[in-house]
N, C-alpha and C positions, 0 to 999 in steps of 0.2 A: 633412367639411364640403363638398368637392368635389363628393361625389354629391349631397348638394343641387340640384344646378344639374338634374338629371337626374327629381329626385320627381314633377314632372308633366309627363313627358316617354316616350312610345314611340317605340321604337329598333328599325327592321327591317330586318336584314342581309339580302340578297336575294340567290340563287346560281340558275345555271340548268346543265341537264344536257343533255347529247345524248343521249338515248336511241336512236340511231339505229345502223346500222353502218356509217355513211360522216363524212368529217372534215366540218363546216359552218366557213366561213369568213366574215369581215365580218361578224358577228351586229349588231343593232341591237333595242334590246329598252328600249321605253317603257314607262311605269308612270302611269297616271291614279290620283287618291288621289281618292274620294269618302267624306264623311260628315261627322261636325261635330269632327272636329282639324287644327288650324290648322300648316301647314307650318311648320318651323322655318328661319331662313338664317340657315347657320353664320356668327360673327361673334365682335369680341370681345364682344361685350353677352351671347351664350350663354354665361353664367356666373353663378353663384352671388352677386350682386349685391355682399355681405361680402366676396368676395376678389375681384371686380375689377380692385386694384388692384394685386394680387398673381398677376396671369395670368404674367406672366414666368416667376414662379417657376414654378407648374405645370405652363406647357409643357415648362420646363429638368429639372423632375422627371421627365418623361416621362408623367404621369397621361393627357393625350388618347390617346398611340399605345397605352399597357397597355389604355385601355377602350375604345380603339374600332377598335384592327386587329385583324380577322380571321384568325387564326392559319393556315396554308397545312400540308398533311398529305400524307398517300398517297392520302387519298379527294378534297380538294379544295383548288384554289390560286387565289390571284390572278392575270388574266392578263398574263404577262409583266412582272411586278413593275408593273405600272400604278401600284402603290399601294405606290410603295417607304417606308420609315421615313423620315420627313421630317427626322429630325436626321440622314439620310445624304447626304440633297439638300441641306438648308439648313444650315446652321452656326450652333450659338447665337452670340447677341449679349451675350454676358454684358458682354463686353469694352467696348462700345460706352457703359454707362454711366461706366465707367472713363474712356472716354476725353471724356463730357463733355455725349454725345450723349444726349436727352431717355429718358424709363423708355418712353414708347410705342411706341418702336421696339420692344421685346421683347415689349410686347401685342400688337405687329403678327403678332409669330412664333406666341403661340396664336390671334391668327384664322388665321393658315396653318393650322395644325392642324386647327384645325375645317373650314375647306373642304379641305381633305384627304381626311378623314372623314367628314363631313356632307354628302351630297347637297344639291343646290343648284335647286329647282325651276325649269324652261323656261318657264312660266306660273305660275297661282296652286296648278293641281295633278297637272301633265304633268313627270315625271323620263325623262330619258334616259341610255343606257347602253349603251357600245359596248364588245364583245367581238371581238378579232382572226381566232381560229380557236378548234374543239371538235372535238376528237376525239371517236371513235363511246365512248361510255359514259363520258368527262369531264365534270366536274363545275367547276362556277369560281364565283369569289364576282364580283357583279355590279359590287364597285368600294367605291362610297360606301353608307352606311348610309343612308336616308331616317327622319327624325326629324320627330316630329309632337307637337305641344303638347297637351294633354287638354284637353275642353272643363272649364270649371269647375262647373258648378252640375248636370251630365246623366252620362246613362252614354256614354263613348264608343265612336263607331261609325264602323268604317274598311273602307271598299274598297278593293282596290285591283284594277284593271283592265290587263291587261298584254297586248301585242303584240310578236311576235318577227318580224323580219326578217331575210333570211339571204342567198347565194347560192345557197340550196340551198330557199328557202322565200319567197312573196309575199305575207306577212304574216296567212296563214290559221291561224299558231300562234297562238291567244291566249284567256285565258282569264279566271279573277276570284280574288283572293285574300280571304278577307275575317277580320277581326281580332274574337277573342270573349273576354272576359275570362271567365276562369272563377272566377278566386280574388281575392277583395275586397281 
């Protein structure tokens, strides 16, 4: 019932590589989204409407970090744990209705989750994204996922427009992603 909340929903995890053979430091790497879907901000209302009221539990399940952390490998990682497991950072609140304290304080912990994970647009369709350092043929996951609503009644259509910024680069990396559905 969970994925629910996800059915009219695209999810693009975004990674970038050095292909170069020198380390790039300071990366800064924007993301323009043109076409007709509408950005998502993570919150607790991004949810399956029916369990609303039951986000607490989900986040304490762990269901946002299983579907939306990017797994870290030999080929690619997160930089510098940017994007640690948020029940390492934050603490559940199970206890808190125990002690008396209202249930939204634990909805409050899956909207942490979602901005966690969810990209948060700078504008209506400019994301930002800061990379520390990249070694020559490293690979990194850009952070947060960018989530975009489908139109309803059309086919959807997404660009997305990207610029890289570097110590090593004045912003003449940049190129166009663009999103095709193949399979109905």
């Amino acid at each position: 019932m969970y994925l629910k909340t996800f059915e009219d929903v695209l999810l693009f995890p975004l990674a970038i590589e050095n292909n170069s053979s020198e380390l790039d430091e300071d990366l800064e790497v924007t993301v323009e989204v043109y076409g007709n879907c509408e950005p998502i901000i993570p919150s607790v209302e991004f949810i399956n409407p029916m369990l609303r009221e039951v986000a607490s539990v989900i986040y304490q399940d762990g269901f946002p970090r299983d579907l939306f952390y990017l797994q870290d490998d030999i080929d690619i990682k997160y930089d510098n744990n940017k994007l640690l497991n948020y029940d390492q950072e934050r603490p559940f609140y199970s206890s808190a209705v125990l002690q008396g304290f209202p249930v939204n304080i634990e909805n409050k912990e899956y909207e942490y989750a979602m901005k966690r994970y969810i990209a948060t647009p700078d504008s209506d369709n400019r994301y930002s994204f800061s990379i520390d350092n990249l070694r020559a043929t490293e690979k990194k996951w850009l952070g947060k996922i960018i989530a975009l609503r489908l139109p309803k009644h059309e086919k959807p259509s997404v660009k997305m427009r990207y610029r890289i910024i570097s110590n090593n680069t004045s912003g003449d990396l940049e190129g166009e992603l663009e999103y095709m559905r193949i399979i109905r």
